[in-house]
SETIMAR-378970 format. One line per field, with one value per residue (C-alpha): residue number from 1; residue in one letter; x, y, z negated. Coordinates in steps of 0.1 Angstrom, whole numbers. Layout:
N
pos <- [NUM  ...] $
code <- [A  ...] $
px <- [X  ...] $
py <- [Y  ...] $
pz <- [Z  ...] $
//
This chain:
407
pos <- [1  2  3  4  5  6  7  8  9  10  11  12  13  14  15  16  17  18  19  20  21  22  23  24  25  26  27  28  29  30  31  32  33  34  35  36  37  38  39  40  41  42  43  44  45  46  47  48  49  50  51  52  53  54  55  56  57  58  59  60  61  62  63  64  65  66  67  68  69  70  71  72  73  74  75  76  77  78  79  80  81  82  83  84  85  86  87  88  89  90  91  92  93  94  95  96  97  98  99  100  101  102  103  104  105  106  107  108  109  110  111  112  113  114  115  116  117  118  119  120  121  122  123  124  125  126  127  128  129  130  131  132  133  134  135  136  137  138  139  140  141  142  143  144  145  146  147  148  149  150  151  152  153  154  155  156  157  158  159  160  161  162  163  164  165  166  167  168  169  170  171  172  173  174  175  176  177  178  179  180  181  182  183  184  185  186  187  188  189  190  191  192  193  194  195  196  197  198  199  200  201  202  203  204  205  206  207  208  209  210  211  212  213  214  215  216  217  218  219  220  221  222  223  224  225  226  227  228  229  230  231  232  233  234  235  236  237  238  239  240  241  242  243  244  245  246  247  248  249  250  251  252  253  254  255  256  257  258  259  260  261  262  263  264  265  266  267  268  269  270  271  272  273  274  275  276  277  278  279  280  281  282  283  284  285  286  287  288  289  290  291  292  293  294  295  296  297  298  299  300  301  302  303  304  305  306  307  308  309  310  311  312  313  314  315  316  317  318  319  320  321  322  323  324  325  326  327  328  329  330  331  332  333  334  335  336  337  338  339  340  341  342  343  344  345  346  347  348  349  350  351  352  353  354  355  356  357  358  359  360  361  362  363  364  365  366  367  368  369  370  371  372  373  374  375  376  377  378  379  380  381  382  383  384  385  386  387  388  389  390  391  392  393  394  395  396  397  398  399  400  401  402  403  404  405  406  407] $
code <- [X  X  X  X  X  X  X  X  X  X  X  X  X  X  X  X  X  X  X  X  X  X  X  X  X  X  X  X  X  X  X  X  X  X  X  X  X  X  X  X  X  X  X  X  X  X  X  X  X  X  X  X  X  X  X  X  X  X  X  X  X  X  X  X  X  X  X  X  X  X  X  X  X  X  X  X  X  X  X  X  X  X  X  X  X  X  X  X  X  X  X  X  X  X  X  X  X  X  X  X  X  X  X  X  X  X  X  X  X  X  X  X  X  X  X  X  X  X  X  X  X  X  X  X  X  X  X  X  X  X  X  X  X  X  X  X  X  X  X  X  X  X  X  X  X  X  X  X  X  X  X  X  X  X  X  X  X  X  X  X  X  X  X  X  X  X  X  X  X  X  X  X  X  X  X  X  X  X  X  X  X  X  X  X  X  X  X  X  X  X  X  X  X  X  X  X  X  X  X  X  X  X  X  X  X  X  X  X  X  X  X  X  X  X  X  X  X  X  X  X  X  X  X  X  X  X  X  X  X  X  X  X  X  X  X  X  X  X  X  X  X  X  X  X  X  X  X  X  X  X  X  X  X  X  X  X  X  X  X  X  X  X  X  X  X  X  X  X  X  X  X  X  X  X  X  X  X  X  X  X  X  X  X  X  X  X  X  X  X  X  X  X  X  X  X  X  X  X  X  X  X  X  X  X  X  X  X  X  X  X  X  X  X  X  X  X  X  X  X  X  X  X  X  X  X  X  X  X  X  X  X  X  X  X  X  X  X  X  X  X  X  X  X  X  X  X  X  X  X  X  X  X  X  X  X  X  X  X  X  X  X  X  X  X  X  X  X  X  X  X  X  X  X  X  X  X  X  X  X  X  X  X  X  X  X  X  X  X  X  X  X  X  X  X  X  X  X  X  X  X  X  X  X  X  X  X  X] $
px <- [268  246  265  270  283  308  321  328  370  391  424  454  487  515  511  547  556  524  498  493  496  468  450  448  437  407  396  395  378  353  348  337  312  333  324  356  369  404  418  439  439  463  445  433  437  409  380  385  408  378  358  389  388  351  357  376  351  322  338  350  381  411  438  473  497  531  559  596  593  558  568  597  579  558  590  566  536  517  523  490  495  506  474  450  469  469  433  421  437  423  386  395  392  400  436  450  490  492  529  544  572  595  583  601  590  624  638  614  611  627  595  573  569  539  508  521  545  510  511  537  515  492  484  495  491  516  510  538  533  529  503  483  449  454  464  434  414  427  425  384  379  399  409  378  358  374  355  364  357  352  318  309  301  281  294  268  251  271  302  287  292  323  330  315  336  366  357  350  382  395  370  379  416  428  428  456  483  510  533  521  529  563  566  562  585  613  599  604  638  649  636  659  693  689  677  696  725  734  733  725  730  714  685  684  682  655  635  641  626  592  590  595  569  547  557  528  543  543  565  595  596  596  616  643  649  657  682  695  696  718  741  746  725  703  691  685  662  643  630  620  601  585  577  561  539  529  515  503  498  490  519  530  564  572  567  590  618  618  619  650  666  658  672  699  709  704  668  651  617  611  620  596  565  571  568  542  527  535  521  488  485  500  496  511  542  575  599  582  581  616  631  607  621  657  649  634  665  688  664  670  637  644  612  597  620  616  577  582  607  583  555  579  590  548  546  577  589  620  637  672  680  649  657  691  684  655  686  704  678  668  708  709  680  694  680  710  691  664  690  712  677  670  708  704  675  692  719  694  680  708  739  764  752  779  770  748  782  801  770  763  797  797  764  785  812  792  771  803  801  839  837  808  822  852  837  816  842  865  835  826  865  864  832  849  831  862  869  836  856  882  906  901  928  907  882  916  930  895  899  937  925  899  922  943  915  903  941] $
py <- [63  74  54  90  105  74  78  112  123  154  149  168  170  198  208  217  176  158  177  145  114  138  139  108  93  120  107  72  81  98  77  47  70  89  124  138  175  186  219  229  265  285  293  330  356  355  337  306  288  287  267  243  234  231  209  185  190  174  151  116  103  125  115  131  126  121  123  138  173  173  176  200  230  214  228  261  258  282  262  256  216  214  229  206  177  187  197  165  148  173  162  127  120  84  94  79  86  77  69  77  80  67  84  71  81  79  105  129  126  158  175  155  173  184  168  159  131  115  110  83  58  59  29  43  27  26  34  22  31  -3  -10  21  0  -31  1  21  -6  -15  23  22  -13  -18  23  41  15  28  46  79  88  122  145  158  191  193  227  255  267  294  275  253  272  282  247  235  262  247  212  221  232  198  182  202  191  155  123  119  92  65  90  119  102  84  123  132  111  129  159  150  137  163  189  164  163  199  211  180  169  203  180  210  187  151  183  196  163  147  178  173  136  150  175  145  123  156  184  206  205  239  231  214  239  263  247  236  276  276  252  264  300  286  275  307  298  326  325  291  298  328  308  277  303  317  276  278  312  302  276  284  325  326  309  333  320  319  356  364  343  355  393  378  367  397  422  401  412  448  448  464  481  438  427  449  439  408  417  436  406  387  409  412  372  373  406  394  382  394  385  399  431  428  418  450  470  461  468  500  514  499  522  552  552  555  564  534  514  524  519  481  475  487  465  437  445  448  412  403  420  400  399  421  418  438  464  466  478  501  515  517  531  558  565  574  593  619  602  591  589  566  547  539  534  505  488  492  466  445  439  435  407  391  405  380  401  421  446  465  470  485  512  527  528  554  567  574  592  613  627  629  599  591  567  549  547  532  502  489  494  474  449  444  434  410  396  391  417  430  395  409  440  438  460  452  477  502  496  491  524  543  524  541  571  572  564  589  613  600  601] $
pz <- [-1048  -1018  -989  -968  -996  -1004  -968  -971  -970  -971  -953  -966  -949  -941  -899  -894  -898  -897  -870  -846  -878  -895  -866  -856  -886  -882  -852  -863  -893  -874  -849  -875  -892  -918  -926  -929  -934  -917  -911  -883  -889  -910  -942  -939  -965  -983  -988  -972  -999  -1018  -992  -989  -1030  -1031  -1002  -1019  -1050  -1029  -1014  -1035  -1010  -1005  -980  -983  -953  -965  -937  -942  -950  -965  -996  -997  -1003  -1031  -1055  -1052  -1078  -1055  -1022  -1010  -1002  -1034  -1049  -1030  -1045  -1081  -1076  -1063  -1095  -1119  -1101  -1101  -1066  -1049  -1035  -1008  -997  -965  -955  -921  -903  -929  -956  -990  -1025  -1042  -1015  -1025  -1065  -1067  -1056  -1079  -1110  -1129  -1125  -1085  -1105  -1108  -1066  -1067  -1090  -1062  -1043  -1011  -977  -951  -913  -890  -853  -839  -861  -862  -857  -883  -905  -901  -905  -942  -948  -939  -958  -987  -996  -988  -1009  -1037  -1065  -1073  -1113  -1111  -1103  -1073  -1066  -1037  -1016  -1011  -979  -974  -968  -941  -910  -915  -921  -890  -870  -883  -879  -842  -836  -851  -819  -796  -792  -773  -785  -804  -782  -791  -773  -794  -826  -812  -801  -836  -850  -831  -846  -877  -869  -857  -886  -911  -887  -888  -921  -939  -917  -897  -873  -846  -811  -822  -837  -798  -785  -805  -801  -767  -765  -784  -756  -731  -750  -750  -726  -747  -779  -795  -822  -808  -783  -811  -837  -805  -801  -835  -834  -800  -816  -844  -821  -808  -773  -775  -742  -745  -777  -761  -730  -757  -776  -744  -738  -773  -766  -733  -748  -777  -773  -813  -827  -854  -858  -823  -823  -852  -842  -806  -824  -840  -811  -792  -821  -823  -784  -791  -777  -804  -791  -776  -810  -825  -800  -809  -846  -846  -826  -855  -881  -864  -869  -906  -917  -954  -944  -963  -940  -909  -923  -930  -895  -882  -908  -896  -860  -869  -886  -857  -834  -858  -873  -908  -920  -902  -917  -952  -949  -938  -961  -988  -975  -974  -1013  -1026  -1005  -1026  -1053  -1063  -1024  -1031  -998  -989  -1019  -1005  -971  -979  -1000  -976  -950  -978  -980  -944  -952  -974  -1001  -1024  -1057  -1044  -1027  -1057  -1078  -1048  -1051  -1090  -1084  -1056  -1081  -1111  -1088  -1081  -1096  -1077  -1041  -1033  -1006  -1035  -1050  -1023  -1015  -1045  -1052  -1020  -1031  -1067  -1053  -1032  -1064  -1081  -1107  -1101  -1129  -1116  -1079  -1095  -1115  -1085  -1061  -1087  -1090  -1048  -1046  -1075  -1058  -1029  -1010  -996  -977  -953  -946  -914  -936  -974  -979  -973  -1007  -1025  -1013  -1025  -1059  -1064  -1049  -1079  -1105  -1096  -1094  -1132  -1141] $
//
């Protein structure tokens, strides 16, 4: 194998838990003569998946970064990390796991299934911290000597300047510090006291030594809203997500979850700059149409509302939440048949969700279908639906009030 060609590596990694390990391992790479390909932009719609597998199809050395949390979305056969793994088996590539942070195979078997099963037999190469140089240099030696099996496929002109705009990006940003990584480790941390532990202070304050390590990191700023806003400090969260977007004035999540926050205090027309902020960064995002689509009602615009929740349902088709509010925006709207053909589907989606019940029950009585109303009142309280209500009376009076109607 041509010697350029041999040195050549695609580096794989989730950015939400493993931005600065990824990163730094790119810069060492590159700095001993590696040709190495790394993304630190979100993956457009579009064309540029493409350009990423062909990527990995001309290039014979794949490096995945494995930290806690890279995996966990992997349980989705179309999550994109996911994808790049199982592609750079099925081209027989040299795969490298690089391990960091703590990263433990047998605490994350439950995500490796399929043809990702295959990552574990791996020989995989931890990188501690403290030893970030002795482990680099094993990785260029020993790992990246390695012969990969499969055929290249050399990538086509077309791809190369887009490729070299990205890789810019990649040069353009700091050399990656001890601090940043011992940063990142908090990070990560963090992410597992919250998500794992609901652990919501020692969350708060590990996020809070990251930000110490590195006062410009987007993510713990971000991520440290979200845990304040769980605790019910939503003031606390909103000026950790203005943190975030003053630093990082593209952060897509930053603007949703600040549109959150801010419906949540009854400032819908902020909430929905914030999402249409969002939208214009991810304009196929489900849930963001959703969260606009609930401020839009709160503001009185139903048709608004409707719209985004149909945007949200062709993004996601199986969401009965979203089918149950569009029902119950079209119910405000007059519209009681679409509305009970909308909770028909919530329910059909997931028939333990209550609420569905309880509407079209309403929606039943008011077209006159007594018998109807009766069964899904009888069947919200059986759910439990009535425990939501402050007077659970109330649906039992309407059910004797029915049966007595129905004699």
């Amino acid at each position: 194998m041509d010697d350029d060609v041999g040195r050549s590596v695609f580096i794989s990694y989730r950015r939400r838990v493993a931005s600065f390990i990824a990163r730094a391992v790119y810069q060492d790479l590159t700095a001993h003569g590696f040709n190495v390909f790394m993304d630190v932009v979100d993956l457009d719609a579009g064309g540029f998946k493409q350009v990423i597998v062909r990527q990995i199809a001309s290039r014979p050395h794949f490096i995945v970064i494995l930290t806690p949390g890279t995996l966990e979305r992997c349980e989705d056969p179309n999550d994109w990390l996911r994808q790049e793994i199982e592609y750079a088996i099925q081209m027989e590539r040299n795969i490298v796991p690089v391990l960091a942070n703590g990263f433990d195979f047998s605490a994350n078997m439950r995500y490796l299934t399929g043809t990702l099963a295959e990552l574990k037999e791996r020989n995989a190469l931890p990188v501690p911290h403290e030893y970030f140089d002795e482990a680099m240099e094993r990785l260029r030696k020993r790992f990246l000597r390695q012969h990969a099996p499969g055929t290249l496929i050399p990538a086509p002109r077309k791809d190369l300047a887009e490729v070299a705009r990205r890789l810019a990006i990649v040069d353009a940003q700091p050399e990656v510090t001890t601090q940043d990584l011992t940063a990142e480790d908090y990070f990560i941390r963090a992410i597992q006291k919250q998500d794992e532990f609901e652990d919501l202070d020692g969350a708060i304050a590990d996020f809070g030594h990251a930000i110490k390590l590195n006062p410009e990191y987007v993510m713990a700023y971000n991520n440290r809203g979200n845990a304040y806003a769980l605790k019910g400090n939503m003031e606390g969260a909103i000026a950790d997500w203005n943190e975030t977007l003053r630093l990082d004035p593209c952060c897509f999540p930053a603007y949703n979850n600040r549109g959150n926050g801010r419906k949540s205090q009854g400032d819908f027309t902020g909430a929905i700059t914030d999402f249409d902020k969002a939208l214009s960064l991810e304009p196929k995002s489900a849930h963001v149409y959703h969260n606009r689509a609930s401020a839009r009602h709160s503001l009185g615009d139903l048709d608004g509302a409707i719209a985004d929740y149909t945007s949200a349902l062709k993004l996601d088709a199986n969401n009965a939440r979203s089918f149950y509010n569009r029902g119950t925006a079209r119910y405000a709207n007059g519209d009681l048949v679409q509305a009970i053909n909308d909770w028909d589907e919530a329910i059909r989606l997931d028939p333990t969700y209550a609420a569905p019940y309880y509407n079209r029950a309403v929606a039943r009585r008011a077209q006159g279908n007594l018998l109807g109303a009766l069964e899904d009142f009888q069947r919200f309280l059986t759910m439990g639906g009535g425990d939501h209500f402050q007077n659970r009376d109330k649906v039992t009076q309407q059910i004797h009030e029915l049966e007595a109607r129905l004699g």
